[in-house]
RODO-2510 file (C-alpha; in nm, 4 decimals, decimal comma):
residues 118
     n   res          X          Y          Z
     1     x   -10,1330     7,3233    -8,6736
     2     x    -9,9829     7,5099    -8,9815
     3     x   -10,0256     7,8450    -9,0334
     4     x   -10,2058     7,9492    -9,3406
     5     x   -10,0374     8,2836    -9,4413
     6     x    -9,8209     8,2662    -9,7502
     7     x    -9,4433     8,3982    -9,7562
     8     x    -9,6414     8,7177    -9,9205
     9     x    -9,8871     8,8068    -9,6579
    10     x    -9,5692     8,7290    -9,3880
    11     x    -9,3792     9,0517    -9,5610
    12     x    -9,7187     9,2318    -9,6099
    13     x    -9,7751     9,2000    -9,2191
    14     x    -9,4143     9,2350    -9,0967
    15     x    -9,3906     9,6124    -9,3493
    16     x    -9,7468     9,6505    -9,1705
    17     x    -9,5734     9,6100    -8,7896
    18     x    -9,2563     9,7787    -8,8823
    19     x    -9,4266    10,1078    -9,0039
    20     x    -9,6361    10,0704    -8,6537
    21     x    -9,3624    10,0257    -8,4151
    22     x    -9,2242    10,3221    -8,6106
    23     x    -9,5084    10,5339    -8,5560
    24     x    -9,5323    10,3960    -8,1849
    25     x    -9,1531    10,4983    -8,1432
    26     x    -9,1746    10,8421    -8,1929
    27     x    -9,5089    10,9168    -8,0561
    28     x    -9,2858    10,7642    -7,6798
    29     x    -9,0157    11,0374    -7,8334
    30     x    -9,2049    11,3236    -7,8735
    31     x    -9,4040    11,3398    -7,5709
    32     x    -9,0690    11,2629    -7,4117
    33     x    -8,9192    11,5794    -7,5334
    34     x    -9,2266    11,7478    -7,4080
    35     x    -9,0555    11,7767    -7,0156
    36     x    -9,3050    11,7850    -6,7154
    37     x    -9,1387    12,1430    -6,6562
    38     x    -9,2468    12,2918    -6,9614
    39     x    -9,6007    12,3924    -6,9451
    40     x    -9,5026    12,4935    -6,5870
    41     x    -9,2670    12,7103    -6,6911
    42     x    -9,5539    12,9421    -6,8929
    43     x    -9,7472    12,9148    -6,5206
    44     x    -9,4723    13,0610    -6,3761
    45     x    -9,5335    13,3872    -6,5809
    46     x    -9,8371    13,4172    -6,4193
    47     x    -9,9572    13,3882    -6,0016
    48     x    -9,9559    13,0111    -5,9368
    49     x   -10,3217    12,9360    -5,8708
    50     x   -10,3679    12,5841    -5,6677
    51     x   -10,5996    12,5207    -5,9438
    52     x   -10,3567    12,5526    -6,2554
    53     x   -10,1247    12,3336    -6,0568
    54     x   -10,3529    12,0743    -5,9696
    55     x   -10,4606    12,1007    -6,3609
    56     x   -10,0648    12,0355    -6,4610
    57     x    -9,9623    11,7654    -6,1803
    58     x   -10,3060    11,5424    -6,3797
    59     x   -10,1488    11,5966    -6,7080
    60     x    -9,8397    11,4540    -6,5688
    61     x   -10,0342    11,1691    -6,4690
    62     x   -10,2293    11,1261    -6,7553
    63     x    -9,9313    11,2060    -6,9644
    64     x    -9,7292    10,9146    -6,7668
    65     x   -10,0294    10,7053    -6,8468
    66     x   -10,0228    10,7459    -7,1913
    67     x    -9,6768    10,6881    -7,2083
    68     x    -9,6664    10,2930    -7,0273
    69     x    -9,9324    10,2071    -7,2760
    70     x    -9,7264    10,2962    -7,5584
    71     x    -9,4547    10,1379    -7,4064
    72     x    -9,6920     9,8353    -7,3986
    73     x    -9,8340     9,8666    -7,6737
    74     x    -9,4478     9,8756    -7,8661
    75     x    -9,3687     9,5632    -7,6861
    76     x    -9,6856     9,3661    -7,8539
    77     x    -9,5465     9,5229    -8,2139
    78     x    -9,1798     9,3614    -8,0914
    79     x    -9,3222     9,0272    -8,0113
    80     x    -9,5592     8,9765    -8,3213
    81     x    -9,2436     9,0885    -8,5372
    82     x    -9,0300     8,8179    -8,3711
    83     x    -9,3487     8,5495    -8,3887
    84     x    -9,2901     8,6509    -8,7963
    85     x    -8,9398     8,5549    -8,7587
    86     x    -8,9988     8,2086    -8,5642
    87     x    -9,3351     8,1420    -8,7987
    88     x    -9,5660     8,1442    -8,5486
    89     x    -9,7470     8,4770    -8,6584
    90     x   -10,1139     8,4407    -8,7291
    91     x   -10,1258     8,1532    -8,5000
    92     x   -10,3334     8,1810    -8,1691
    93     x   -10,1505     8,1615    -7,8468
    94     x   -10,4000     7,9649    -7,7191
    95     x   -10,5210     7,7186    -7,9565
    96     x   -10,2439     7,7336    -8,2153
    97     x   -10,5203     7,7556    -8,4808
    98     x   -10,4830     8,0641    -8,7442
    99     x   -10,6203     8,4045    -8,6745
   100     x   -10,8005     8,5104    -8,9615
   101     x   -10,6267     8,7404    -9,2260
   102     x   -10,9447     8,9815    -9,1560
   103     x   -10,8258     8,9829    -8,7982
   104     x   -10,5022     9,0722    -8,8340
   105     x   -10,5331     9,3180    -9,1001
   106     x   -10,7866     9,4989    -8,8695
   107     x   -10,5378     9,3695    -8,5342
   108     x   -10,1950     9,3165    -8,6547
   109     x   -10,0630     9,2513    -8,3045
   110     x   -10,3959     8,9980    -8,2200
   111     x   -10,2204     8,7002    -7,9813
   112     x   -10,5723     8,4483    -8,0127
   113     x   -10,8884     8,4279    -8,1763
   114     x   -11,2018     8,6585    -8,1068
   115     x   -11,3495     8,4214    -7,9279
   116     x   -11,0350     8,3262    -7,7383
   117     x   -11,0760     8,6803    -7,5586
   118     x   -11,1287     8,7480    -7,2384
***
């Protein structure tokens, strides 16, 4: 099945993904320069309570958390920029029939249909 999006609306969602994956990028940088030492550095001004530590070490984790899904999240951006390259973009993954320009414009990186979703 063809895809429906004109040559315009390709650019118009491409500039769209490239300003995300931008964003995305150095949201993964700065909370990389953020080091897991640093807000237990001001703790260490102060008596170590258990409860102050335990309060850090989930931060860590949370932190860590937030950090694959971004990582995930950049790798969606990466492979709807190359589907724009190979013209697949706007094209379910599972039918092949177009995702509606509402769709992406609300879910630029959207792989099916709505009601292709799990």
């Amino acid at each position: 099945m063809s895809n429906q999006l004109s040559k315009e609306k390709f650019a118009y969602f491409k500039e769209k993904l490239l300003q995300m994956k931008k964003e995305t990028e150095q949201e993964i940088a700065t909370n990389r320069n953020i080091g897991p030492n640093d807000s237990i550095q001001e703790l260490a001004d102060y008596d170590n309570h258990p409860a102050d530590m335990g309060t850090e070490q989930f931060e860590q984790q949370r932190d860590a958390g937030l950090d694959l899904m971004r990582q995930d999240h950049l790798k969606e951006i990466e492979d709807a920029l190359l589907k724009i390259e190979d013209g697949t973009y706007g094209l379910s993954e599972k039918s092949g029939k177009p995702i509606p320009e509402e769709r992406l414009e609300v879910m630029p990186i959207a792989r099916n249909l709505v009601e292709e979703e799990e």
